[in-house]
N, C-alpha and C positions, 0 to 999 in steps of 0.2 A: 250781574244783572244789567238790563240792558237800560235801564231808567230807576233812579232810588225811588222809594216808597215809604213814605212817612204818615205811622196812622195819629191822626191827631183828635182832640176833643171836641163836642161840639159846641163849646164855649170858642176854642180856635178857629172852629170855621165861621163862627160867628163876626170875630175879631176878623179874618180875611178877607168877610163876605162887603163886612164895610170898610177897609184899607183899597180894597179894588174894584168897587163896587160903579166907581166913575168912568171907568176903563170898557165896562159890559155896553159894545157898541151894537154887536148883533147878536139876537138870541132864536131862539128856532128848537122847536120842539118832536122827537122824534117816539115813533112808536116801536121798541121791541118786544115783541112775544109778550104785548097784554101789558109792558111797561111803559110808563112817560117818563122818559129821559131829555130833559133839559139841556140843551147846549148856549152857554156863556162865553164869548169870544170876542176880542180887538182885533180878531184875524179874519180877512173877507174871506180869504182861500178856504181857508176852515168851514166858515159855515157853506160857503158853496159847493164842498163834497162831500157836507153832511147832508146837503140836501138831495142831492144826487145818489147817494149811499142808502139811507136807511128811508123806511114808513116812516109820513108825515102825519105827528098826532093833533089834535086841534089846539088850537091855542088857549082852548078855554076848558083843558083837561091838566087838574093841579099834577104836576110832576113826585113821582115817586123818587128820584134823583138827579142830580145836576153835573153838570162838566161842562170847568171851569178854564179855558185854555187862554193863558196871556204870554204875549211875546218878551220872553226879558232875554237881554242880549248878552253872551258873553255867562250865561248859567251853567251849570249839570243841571241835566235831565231832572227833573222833580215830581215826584206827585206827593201831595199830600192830603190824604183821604179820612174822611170820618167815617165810620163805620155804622154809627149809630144814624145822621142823615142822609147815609148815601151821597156823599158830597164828596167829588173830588177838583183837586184844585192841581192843573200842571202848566208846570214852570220851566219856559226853556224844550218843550216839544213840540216842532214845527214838523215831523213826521208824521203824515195823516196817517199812514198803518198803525203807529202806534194810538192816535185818537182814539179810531174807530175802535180796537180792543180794549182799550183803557173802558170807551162808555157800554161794551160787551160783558166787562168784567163785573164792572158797576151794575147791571142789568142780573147776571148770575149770581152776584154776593145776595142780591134782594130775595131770587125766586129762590136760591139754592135753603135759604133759611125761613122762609115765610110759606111756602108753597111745594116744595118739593119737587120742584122743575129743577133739573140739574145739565150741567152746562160742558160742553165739550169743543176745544178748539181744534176743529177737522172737517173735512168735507162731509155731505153727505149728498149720494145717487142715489136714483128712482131709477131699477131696470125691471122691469119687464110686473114692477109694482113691489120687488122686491129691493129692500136699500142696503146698501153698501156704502160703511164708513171708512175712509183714508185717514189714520192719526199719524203724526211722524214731528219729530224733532226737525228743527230748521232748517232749512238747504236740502232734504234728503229726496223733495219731491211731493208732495202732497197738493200744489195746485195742480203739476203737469200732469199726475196721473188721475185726480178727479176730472181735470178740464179733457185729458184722455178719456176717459170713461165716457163721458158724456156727448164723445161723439157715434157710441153706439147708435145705432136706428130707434131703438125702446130704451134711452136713456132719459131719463131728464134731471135736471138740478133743482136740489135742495139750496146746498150751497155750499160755497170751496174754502169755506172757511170758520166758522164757528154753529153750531146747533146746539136745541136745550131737548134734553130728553124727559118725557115722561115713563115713569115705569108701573108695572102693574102684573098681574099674573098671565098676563099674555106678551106678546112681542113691545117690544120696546117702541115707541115714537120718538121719532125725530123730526124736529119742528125749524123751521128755516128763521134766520131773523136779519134779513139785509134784505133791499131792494135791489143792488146792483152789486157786480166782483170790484175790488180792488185788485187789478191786473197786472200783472208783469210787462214788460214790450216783448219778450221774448218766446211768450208761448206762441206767437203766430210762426215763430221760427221755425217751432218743433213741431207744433200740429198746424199745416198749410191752410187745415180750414174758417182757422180765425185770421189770417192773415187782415183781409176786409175790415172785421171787426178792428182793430189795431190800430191801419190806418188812419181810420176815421175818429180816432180818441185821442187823447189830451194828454199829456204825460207829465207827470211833476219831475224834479231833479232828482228823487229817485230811480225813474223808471218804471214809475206806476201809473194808470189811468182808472178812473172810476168808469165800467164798461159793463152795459146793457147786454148780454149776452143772448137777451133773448132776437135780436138782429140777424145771429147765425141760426140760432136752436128755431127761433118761433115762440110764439108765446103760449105753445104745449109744452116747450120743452123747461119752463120751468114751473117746480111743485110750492105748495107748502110744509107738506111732511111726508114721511115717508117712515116704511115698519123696518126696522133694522133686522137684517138677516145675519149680514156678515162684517166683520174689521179686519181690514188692512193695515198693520204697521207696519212701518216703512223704517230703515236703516242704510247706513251707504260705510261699507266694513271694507277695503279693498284685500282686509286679512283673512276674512271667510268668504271661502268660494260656495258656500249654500245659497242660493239665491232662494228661494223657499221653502218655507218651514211651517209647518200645523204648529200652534203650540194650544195649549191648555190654559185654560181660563187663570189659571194661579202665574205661568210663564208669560200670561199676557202680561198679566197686571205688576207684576215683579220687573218686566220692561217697563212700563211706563211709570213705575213709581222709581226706577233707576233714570229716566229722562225728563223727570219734574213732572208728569203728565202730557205732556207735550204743549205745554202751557204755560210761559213767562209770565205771561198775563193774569198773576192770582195774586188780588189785593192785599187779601188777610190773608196770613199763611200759619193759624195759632193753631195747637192741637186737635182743637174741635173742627174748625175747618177742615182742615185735613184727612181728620176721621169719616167727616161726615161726605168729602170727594173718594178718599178710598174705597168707603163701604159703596158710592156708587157705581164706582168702576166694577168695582168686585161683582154687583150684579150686572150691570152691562154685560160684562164678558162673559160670565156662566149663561146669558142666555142667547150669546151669539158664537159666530162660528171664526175663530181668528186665524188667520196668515201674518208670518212677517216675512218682506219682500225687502232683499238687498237689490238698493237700486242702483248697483257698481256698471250694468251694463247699459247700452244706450239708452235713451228714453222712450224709441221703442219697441227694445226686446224688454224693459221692465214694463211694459203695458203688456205686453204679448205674457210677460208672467202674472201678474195679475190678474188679468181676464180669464186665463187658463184656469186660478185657483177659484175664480169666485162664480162664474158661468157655468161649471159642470152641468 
């Protein structure tokens, strides 16, 4: 795991809430998909690409959850989360990627059990009104080929990295929940037409920038939801030379539940939990059209395979 996860009581957050309560120098309130998510932080960087990153909610709208980030030096990774207030407390992570998912997850443990909004770590496009989801396990490719997508003419963004679905007896909705991408420096490499964008952005010590996309796109070219048509999983096998594959709703789902969901990022992980993300994949997928795309070849003959399966 890439950061431990310790689910504690709400007597313990209680106990934490006043141990480090002295500490909460900036607080800053964000809007995801109809949630107020509270950010508590001794870290300016923090709240400045929180602010930059997600919908700002009012300040005088009580929070449904909180995230708690304090700089202790010389840690492991920690989060230690209530379940019961939606309270997470992380110790020793100065990785804003991991922030930003930590208070996504926070956001899905709420709507996944209260509301039946269910939560998916992957892109999603708007082409031609029709959406197209990228899920994929880590390094395999899933910003470069949504950020590929979306330089079609009739593309627009959702978003390159997490969405909450609704479902119902018709198509799926997917619902966007950032303001801005957390970038790479390198997709200007690979798609020349963000280069511009790139430039002109901020890069922390990872390599990342909190970036406006809509600078290149326009501010047509991003949505807030979009009707799921079709999924993309992504793989990089250099053992199998199939670069595309149909599978069946059952082949999807037996993929993804073989790669955690494509989702580190899941607080609780108890039976019910579990159950209740399987049964949604399970419908997800029976009512969408899936491809899995080995993206062994460049990045872009794996676009060139992609669009091929999903564009017919």
């Amino acid at each position: 795991m890439i950061y431990e996860i310790e689910l504690i009581s709400p007597e313990e957050k209680d106990r934490l809430y006043e141990q480090y309560q002295d500490r909460f120098l900036y607080t800053k309130k964000a809007e995801i998909y109809g949630c107020c998510l509270k950010l508590l932080t001794d870290l300016e960087y923090v709240k400045d690409r929180w602010e930059d990153n997600f919908y700002t909610m009012s300040e005088n709208i009580r929070s449904h959850g909180r995230i708690i980030v304090l700089e202790e030096k010389n840690g492991k990774p920690l989060v230690k989360y209530d379940p019961m207030t939606k309270t997470a407390f992380l110790f020793s992570i100065q990785y804003y990627g991991w922030i930003k998912s930590i208070t996504l997850a926070v956001a899905g443990d709420l709507l996944e059990d209260q509301h039946r909004i269910y939560h998916v770590h992957g892109a999603a496009i708007d082409i031609k009104g029709r959406g197209v989801s990228i899920i994929a396990p880590s390094k395999t490719g899933k910003t470069t080929h949504s950020w590929g997508l979306l330089r079609l003419p009739e593309a627009r963004l959702v978003t390159d990295d997490w969405y909450f679905v609704r479902l119902s007896t018709k198509r799926p909705l997917a619902f966007g929940s950032e303001k801005n991408c957390y970038a790479e420096a390198d997709i200007g490499q690979v798609w020349t037409e963000y280069q511009s964008l790139i430039e002109r952005s901020k890069f922390d010590d990872k390599g990342r920038a909190i970036v406006n996309v809509r600078w290149v796109v326009g501010d047509g070219g991003v949505v807030p939801m979009t009707s799921i048509y079709h999924i993309v999983l992504l793989k990089r096998d250099k053992n199998d030379p199939t670069i595309v594959k149909k599978l069946t709703p059952e082949e999807a789902l037996d993929y993804l539940l073989s790669n955690d969901l494509c989702n580190p990022h899941q607080l609780v992980r108890d039976k019910r939990k579990m159950s209740i993300r399987t049964n949604f994949f399970k419908k997800l997928l029976d009512q969408s059209e899936v491809y899995l795309v080995n993206t062994i070849q460049t990045p872009q003959e794996s676009q060139e395979a992609i669009r091929k399966a999903v564009l017919r």
